[in-house]
SEVEX-726261 format. One line per 2 residues: their letters; for each residue x, y, z of N, C-alpha, C. Coordinates in steps of 0.05 Angstrom, whole numbers, plus 5000, padded with zeros to 4 digits. Layout:
A = X:Y:Z:X:Y:Z:X:Y:Z  ... $
end
This chain:
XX = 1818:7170:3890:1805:7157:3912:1801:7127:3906  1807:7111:3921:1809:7081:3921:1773:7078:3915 $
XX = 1769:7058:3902:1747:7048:3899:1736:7031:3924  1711:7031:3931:1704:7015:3957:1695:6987:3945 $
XX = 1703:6971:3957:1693:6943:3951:1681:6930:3967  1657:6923:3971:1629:6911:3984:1649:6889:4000 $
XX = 1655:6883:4017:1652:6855:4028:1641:6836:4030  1636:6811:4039:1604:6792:4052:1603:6806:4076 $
XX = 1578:6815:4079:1575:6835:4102:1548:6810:4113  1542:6814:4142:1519:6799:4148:1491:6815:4159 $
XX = 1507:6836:4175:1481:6851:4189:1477:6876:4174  1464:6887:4187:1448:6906:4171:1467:6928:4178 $
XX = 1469:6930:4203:1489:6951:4213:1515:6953:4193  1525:6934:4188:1559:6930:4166:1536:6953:4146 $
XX = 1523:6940:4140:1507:6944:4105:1503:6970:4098  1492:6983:4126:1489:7018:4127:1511:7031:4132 $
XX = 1536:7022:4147:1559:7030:4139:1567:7030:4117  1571:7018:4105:1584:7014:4073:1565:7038:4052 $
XX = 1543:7033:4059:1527:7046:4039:1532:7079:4042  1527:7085:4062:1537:7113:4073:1563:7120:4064 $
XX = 1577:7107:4070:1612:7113:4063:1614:7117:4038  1601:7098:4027:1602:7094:3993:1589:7129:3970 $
XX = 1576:7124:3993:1553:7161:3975:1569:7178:3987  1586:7181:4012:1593:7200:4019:1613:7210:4008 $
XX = 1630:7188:4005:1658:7194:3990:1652:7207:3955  1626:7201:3946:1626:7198:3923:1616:7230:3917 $
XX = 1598:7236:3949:1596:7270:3947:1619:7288:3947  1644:7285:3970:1669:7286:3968:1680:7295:3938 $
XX = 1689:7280:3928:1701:7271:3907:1689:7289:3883  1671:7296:3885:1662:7320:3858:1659:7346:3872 $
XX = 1661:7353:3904:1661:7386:3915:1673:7398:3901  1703:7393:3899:1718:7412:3894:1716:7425:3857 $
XX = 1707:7407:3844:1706:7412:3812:1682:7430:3805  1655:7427:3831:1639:7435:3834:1633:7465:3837 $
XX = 1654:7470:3858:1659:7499:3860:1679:7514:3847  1694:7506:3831:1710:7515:3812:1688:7515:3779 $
XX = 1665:7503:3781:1654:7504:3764:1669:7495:3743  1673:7470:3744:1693:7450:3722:1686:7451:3695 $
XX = 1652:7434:3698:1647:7415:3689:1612:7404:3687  1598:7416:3680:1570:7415:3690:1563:7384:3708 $
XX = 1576:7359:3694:1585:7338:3697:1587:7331:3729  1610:7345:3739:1619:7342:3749:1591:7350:3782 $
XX = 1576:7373:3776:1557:7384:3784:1535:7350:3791  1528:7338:3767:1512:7326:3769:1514:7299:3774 $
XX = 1546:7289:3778:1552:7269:3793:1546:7276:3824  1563:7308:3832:1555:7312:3861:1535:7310:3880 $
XX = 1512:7324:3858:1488:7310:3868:1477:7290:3864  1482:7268:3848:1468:7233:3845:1483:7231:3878 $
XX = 1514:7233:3887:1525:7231:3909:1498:7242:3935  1497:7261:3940:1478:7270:3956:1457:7262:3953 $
XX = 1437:7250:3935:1414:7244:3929:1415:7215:3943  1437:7204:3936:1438:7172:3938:1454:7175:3977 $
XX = 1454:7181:3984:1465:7193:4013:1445:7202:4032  1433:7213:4019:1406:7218:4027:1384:7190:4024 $
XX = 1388:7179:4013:1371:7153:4013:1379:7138:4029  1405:7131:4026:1415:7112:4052:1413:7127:4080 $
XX = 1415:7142:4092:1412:7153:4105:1384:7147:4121  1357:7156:4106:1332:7151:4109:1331:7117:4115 $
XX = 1340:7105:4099:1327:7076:4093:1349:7062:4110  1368:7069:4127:1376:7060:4148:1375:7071:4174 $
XX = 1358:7086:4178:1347:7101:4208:1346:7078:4230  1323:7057:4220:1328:7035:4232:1351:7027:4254 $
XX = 1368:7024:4238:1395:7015:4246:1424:7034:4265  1419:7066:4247:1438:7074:4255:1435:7108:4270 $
XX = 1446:7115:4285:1449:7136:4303:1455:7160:4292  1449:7181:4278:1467:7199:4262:1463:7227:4276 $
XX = 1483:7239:4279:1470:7268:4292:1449:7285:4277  1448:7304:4285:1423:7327:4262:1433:7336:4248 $
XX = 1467:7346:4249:1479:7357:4222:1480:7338:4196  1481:7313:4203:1480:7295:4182:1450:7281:4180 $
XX = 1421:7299:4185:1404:7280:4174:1385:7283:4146  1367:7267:4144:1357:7261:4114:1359:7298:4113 $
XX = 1336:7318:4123:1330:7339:4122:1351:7352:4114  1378:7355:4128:1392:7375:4116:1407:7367:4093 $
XX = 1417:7340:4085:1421:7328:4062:1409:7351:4046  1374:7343:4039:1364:7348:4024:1359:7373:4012 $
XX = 1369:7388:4046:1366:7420:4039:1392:7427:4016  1412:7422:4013:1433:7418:4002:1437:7412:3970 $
XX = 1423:7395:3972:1411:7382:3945:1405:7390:3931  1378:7404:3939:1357:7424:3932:1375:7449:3913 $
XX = 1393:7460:3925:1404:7485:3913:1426:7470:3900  1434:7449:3902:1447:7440:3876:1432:7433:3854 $
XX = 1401:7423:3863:1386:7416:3836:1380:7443:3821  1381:7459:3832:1373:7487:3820:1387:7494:3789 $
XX = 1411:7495:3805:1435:7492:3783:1432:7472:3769  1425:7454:3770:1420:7421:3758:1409:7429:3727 $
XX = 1386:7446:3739:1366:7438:3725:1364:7461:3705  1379:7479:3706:1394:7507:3689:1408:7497:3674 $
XX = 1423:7475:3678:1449:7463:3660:1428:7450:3632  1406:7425:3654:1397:7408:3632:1374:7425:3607 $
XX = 1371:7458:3617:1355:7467:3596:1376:7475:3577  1393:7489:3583:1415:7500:3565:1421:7474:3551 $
XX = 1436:7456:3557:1441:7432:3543:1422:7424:3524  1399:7417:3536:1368:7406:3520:1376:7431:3492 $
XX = 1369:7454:3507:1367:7467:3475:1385:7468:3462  1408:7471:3471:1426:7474:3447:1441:7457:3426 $
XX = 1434:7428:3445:1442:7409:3426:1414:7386:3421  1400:7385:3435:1375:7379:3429:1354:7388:3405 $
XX = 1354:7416:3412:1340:7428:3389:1347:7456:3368  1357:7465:3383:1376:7490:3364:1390:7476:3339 $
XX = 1395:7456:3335:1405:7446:3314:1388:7441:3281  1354:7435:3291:1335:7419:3280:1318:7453:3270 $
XX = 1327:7476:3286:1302:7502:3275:1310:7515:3250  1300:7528:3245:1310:7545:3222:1313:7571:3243 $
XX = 1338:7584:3211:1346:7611:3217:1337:7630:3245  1312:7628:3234:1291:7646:3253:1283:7648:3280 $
XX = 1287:7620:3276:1272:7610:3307:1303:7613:3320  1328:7604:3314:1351:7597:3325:1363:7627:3338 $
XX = 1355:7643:3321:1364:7670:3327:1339:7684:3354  1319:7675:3355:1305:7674:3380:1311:7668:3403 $
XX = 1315:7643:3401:1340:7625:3424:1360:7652:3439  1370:7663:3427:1395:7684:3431:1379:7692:3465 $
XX = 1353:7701:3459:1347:7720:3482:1343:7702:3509  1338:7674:3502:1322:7651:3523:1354:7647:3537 $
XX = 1379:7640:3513:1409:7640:3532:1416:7657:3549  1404:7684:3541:1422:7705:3560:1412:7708:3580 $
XX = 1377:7701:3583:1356:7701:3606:1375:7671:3629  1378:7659:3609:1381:7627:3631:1426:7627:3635 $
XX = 1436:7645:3617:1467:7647:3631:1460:7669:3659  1443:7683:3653:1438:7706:3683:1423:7685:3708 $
XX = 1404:7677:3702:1397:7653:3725:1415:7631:3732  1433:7623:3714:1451:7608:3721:1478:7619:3745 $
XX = 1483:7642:3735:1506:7654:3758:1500:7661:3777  1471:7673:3786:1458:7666:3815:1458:7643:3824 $
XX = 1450:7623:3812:1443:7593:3826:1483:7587:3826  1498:7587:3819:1526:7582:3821:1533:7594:3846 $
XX = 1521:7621:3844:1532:7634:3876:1518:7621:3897  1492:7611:3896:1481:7599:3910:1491:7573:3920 $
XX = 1495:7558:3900:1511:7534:3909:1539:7536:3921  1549:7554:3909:1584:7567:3920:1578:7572:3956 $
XX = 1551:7585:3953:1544:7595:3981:1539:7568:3998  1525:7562:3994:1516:7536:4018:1540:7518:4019 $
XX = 1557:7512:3991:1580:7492:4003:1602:7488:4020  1604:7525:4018:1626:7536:4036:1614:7549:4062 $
XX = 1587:7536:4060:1572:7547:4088:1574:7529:4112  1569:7538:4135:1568:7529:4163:1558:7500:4168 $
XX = 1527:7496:4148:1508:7477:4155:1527:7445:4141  1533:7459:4110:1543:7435:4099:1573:7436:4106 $
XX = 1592:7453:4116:1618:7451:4131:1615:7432:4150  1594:7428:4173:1582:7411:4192:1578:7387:4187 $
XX = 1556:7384:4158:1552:7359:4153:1578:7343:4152  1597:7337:4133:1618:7339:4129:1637:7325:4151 $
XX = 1635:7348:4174:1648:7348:4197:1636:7317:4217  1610:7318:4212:1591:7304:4221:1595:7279:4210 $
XX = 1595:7264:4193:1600:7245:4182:1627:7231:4178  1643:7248:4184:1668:7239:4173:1677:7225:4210 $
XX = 1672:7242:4225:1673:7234:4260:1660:7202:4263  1633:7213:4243:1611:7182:4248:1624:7153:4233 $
XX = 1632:7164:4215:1654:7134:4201:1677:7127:4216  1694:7146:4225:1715:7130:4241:1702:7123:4276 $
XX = 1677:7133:4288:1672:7122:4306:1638:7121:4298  1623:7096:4287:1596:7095:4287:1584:7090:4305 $
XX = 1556:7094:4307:1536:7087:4331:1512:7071:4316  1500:7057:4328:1484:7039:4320:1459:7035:4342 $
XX = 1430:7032:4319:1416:7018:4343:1422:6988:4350  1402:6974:4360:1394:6949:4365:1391:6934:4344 $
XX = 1384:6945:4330:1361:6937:4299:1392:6929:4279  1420:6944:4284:1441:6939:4258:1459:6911:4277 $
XX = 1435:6895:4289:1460:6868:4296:1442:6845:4280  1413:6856:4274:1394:6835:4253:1415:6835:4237 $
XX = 1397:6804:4221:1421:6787:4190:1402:6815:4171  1422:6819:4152:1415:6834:4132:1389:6830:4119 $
XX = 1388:6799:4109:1369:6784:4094:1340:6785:4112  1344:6783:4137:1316:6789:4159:1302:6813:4158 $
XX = 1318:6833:4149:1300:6855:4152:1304:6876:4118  1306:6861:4107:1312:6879:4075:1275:6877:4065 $
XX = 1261:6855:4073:1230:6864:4055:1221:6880:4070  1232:6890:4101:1214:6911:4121:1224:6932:4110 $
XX = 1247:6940:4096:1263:6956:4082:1248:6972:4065  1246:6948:4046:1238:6959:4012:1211:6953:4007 $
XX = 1191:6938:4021:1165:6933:4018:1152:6960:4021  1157:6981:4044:1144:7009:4038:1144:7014:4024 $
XX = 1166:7035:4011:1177:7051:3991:1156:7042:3974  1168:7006:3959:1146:6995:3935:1117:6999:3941 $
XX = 1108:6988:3960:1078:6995:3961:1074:7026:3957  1091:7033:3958:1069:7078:3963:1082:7077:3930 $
XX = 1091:7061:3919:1097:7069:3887:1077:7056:3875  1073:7034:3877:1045:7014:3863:1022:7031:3868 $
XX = 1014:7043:3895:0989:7059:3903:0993:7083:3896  1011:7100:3873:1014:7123:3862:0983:7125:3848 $
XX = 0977:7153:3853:0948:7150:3829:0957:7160:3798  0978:7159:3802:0992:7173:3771:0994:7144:3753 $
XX = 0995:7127:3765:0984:7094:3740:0960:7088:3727  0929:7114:3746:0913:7119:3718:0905:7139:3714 $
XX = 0927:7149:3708:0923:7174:3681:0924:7158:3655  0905:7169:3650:0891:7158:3622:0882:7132:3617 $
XX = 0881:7117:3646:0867:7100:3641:0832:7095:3658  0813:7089:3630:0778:7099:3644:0772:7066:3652 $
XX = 0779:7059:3684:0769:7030:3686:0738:7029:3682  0723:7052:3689:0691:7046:3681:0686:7040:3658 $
XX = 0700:7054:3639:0695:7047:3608:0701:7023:3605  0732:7012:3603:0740:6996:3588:0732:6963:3608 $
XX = 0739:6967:3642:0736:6946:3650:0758:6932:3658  0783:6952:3644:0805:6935:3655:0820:6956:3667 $
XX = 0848:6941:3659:0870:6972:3665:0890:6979:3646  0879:6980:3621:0891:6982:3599:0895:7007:3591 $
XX = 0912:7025:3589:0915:7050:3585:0904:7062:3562  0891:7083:3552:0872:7083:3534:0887:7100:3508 $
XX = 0891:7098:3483:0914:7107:3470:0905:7131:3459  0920:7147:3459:0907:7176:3455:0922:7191:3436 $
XX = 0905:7217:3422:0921:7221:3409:0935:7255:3415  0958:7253:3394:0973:7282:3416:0961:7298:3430 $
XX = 0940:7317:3414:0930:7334:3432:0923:7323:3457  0903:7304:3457:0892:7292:3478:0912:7287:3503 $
XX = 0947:7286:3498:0963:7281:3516:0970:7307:3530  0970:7323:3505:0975:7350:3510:0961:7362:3540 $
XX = 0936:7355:3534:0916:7360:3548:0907:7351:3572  0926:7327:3570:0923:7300:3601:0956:7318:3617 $
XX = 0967:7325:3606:0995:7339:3617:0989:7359:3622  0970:7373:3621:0961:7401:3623:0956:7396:3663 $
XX = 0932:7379:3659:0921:7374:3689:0935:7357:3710  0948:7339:3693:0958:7322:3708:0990:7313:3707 $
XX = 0998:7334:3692:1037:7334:3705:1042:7338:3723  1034:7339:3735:1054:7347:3765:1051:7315:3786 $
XX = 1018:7299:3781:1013:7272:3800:1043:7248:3775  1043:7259:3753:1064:7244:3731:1088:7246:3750 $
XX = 1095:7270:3755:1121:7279:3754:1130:7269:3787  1104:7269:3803:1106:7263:3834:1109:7232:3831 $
XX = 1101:7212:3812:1106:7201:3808:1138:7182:3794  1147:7204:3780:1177:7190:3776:1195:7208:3803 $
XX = 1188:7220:3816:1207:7225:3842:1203:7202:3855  1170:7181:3860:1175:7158:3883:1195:7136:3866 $
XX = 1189:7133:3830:1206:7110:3821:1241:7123:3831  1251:7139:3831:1278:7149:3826:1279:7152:3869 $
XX = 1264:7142:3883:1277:7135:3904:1275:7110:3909  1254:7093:3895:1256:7061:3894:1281:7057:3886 $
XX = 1279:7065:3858:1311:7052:3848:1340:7056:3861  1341:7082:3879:1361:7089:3888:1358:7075:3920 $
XX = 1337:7061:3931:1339:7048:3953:1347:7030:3945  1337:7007:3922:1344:6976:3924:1365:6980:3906 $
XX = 1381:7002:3895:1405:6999:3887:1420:6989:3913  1419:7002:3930:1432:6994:3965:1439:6966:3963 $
XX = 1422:6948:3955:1415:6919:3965:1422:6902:3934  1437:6910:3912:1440:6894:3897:1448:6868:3893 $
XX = 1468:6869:3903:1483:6848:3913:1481:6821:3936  1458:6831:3943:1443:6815:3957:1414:6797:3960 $
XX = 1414:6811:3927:1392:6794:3914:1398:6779:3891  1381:6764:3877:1385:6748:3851:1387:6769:3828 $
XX = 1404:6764:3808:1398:6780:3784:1367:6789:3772  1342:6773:3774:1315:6784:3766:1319:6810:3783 $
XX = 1324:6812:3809:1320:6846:3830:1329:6863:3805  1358:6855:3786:1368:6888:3780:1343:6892:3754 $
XX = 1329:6870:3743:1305:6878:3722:1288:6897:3737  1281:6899:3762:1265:6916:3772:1281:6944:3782 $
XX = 1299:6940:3788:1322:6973:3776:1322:6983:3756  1323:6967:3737:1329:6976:3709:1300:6991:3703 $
XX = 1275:6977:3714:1254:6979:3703:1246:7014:3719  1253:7009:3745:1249:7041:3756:1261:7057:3748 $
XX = 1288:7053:3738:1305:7076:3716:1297:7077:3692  1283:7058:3672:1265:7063:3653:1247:7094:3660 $
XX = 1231:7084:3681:1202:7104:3682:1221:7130:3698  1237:7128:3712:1247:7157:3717:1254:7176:3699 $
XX = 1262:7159:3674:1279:7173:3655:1263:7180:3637  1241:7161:3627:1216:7174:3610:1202:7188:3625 $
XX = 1187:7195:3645:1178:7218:3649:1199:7236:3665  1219:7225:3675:1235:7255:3663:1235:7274:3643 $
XX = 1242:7258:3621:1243:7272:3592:1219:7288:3587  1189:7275:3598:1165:7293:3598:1163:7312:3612 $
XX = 1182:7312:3642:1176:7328:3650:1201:7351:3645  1214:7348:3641:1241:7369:3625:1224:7377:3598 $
XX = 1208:7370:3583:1198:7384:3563:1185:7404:3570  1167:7395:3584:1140:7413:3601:1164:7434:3616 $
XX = 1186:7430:3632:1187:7453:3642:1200:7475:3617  1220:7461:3597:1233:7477:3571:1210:7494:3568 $
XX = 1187:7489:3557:1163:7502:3549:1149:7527:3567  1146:7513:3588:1137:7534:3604:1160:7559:3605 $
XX = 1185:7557:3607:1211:7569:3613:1204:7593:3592  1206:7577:3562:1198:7592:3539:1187:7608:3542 $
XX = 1160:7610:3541:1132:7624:3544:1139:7642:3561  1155:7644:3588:1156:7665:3604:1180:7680:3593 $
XX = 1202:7663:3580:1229:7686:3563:1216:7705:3542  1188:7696:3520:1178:7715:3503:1157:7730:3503 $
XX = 1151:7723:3529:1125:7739:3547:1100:7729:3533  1092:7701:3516:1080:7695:3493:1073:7670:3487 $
XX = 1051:7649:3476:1052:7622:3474:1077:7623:3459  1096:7599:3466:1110:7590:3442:1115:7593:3414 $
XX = 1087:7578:3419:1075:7575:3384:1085:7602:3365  1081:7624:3374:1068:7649:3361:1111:7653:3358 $
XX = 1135:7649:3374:1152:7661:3366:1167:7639:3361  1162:7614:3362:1182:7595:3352:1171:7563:3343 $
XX = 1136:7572:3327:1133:7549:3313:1139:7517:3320  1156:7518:3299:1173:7499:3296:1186:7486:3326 $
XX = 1198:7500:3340:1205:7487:3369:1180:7476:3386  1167:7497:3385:1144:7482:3394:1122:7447:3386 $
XX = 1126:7447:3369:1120:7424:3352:1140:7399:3363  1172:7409:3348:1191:7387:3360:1183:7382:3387 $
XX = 1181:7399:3406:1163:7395:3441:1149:7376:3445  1127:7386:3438:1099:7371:3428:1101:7340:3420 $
XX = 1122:7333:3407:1128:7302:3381:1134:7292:3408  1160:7295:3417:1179:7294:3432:1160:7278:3461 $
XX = 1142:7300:3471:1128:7293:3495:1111:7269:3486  1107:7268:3464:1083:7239:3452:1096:7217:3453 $
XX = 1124:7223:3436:1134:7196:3441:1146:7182:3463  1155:7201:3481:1152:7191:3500:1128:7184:3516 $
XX = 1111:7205:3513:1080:7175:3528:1077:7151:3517  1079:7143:3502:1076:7115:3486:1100:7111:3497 $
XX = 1123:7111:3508:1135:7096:3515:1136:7084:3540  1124:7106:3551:1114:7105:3592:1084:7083:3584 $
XX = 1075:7084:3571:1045:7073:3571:1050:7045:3572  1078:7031:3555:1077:7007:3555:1089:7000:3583 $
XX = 1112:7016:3593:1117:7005:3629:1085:7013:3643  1067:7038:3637:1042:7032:3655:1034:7015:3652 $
XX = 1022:7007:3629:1013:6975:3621:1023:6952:3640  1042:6942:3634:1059:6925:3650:1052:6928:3672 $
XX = 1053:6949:3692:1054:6955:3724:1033:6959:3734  1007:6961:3719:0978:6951:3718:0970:6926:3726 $
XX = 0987:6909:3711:0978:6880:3709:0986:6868:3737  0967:6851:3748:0964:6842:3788:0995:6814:3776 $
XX = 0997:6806:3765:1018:6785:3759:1043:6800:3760  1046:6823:3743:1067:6846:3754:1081:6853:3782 $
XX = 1067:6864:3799:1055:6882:3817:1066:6852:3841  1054:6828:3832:1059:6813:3846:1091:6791:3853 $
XX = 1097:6798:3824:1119:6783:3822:1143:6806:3835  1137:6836:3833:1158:6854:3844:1161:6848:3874 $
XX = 1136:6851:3886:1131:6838:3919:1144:6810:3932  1148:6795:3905:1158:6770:3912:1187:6775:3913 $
XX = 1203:6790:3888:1228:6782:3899:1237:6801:3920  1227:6816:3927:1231:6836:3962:1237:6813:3979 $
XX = 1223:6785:3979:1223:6773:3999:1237:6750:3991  1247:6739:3976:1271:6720:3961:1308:6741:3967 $
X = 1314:6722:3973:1350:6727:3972:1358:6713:3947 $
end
């Protein structure tokens, strides 16, 4: 497949064309390896494709006309049962080259029973995805989009200059991510007075992830649609914009990793009917290290994204070309 190359585009309308075309083809282009079950790879390019398709989609409503077979909703329904599979691949992976390497004897021969539990959940979620791809809804989508590129529809809104309406764009999104309440966890402004995250020690994280993983984790879903909106608009800003990409793929990816631990663990505990602790020690601990160091590494981007000079300078380049 030919590579797409951006043009100088001016309105917004060009801009949501391109963007669309660009995710669509890119969903395209990994189906077929997908259902032949290639390549796990190949799985998890398909869906960055749909994920990022689904963003454009949303964040050009504004602009463009799309029927119901092609909107954000059924995208996502789609998605969804590819993340399933997604997310079967990244435990198997996690353990077996993550940590099966680092246990002893004992613990590794434990493992045996957690693979055979997660290769049996894996070939449902495969039929599942086999199912919906070769189904009616996403046959449609498909059908639906491919009609909408060789003849598009547009509102009113895709004859604005690109540059006129890109901070009405991305100024939401950013604001509902700055007003996440997941920026203080763990930080006590009554105590300290500021917004300095307060440094804690493992257990204590242990224990802050207990209550509050899931506002963490709701939290790197809004960074991983920031990043994947103003990826849209790269090229249309100054090089400082891609520091603030880079910076939302930072925090997606560290509390990813926290939250891929947290689910490994939990997964555990229900394959040995048992805390962890009690049948595989040692894994448990590596868990445990693992989830710490990555808080200290999220603490220093919370830090940063605390600070009103931060917070303020992100707001500014939304509105700079």
């Amino acid at each position: 497949m030919n590579k797409l190359v951006l043009p100088q585009t001016k309105t917004i309308g060009e801009w949501s064309y391109l963007g669309i075309q660009k995710h669509f083809q890119k969903m395209l282009s990994h189906e077929a390896a997908v259902l032949e079950d290639r390549d796990p790879e190949q799985l998890h390019q398909m869906r960055i494709g749909m994920r990022r398709l689904r963003t454009a989609v949303t964040s050009f409503t504004p602009a463009v006309v799309l029927p119901k077979a092609a909107s954000e909703k059924q995208i996502g329904k789609i998605a969804r049962i590819l993340g399933s599979l997604r997310d079967l691949d990244v435990l198997q992976e996690t353990l077996h080259k993550g940590y099966q390497p680092k246990l002893p004897t004992k613990e590794r021969k434990a493992l045996k029973q957690a693979y055979v539990y997660l290769e049996k959940k894996r070939c449902k979620a495969l039929k599942q995805v086999r199912d919906v791809l070769q189904g009616k809804p996403h046959q449609k989508l498909k059908q639906t989009l491919k009609l909408w590129l060789k003849k598009p529809t547009y509102k009113e809104m895709a004859q604005m200059p690109a540059a006129a309406v890109l901070p009405d764009l991305l100024l939401p999104i950013v604001s509902r991510l700055l007003l996440h309440p997941a920026w203080l966890v763990g930080v006590d402004l009554k105590d300290t007075g500021s917004q300095t995250p307060k440094q804690l020690k493992p257990a204590a994280v242990e224990s802050l992830l207990a209550i509050r993983g899931s506002m963490i984790h709701d939290l790197r879903k809004q960074a991983k649609r920031v990043r994947y909106q103003m990826n849209l608009f790269t090229e249309l800003y100054s090089p400082t914009y891609k520091d603030y990409v880079e910076d939302m793929k930072q925090i997606q990816g560290i509390l990813g990793d926290i939250q891929d631990s947290m689910v490994l663990d939990e997964f555990l505990n229900s394959v040995f009917h048992s805390d962890l602790k009690h049948n595989a020690p040692q894994l448990a601990q590596l868990l445990q290290a693992n989830r710490y160091k990555s808080w200290q590494q999220w603490q220093t981007l919370q830090q940063n994204y605390l600070k009103p000079e931060t917070r303020q300078a992100f707001r500014q380049i939304l509105l700079t070309d």
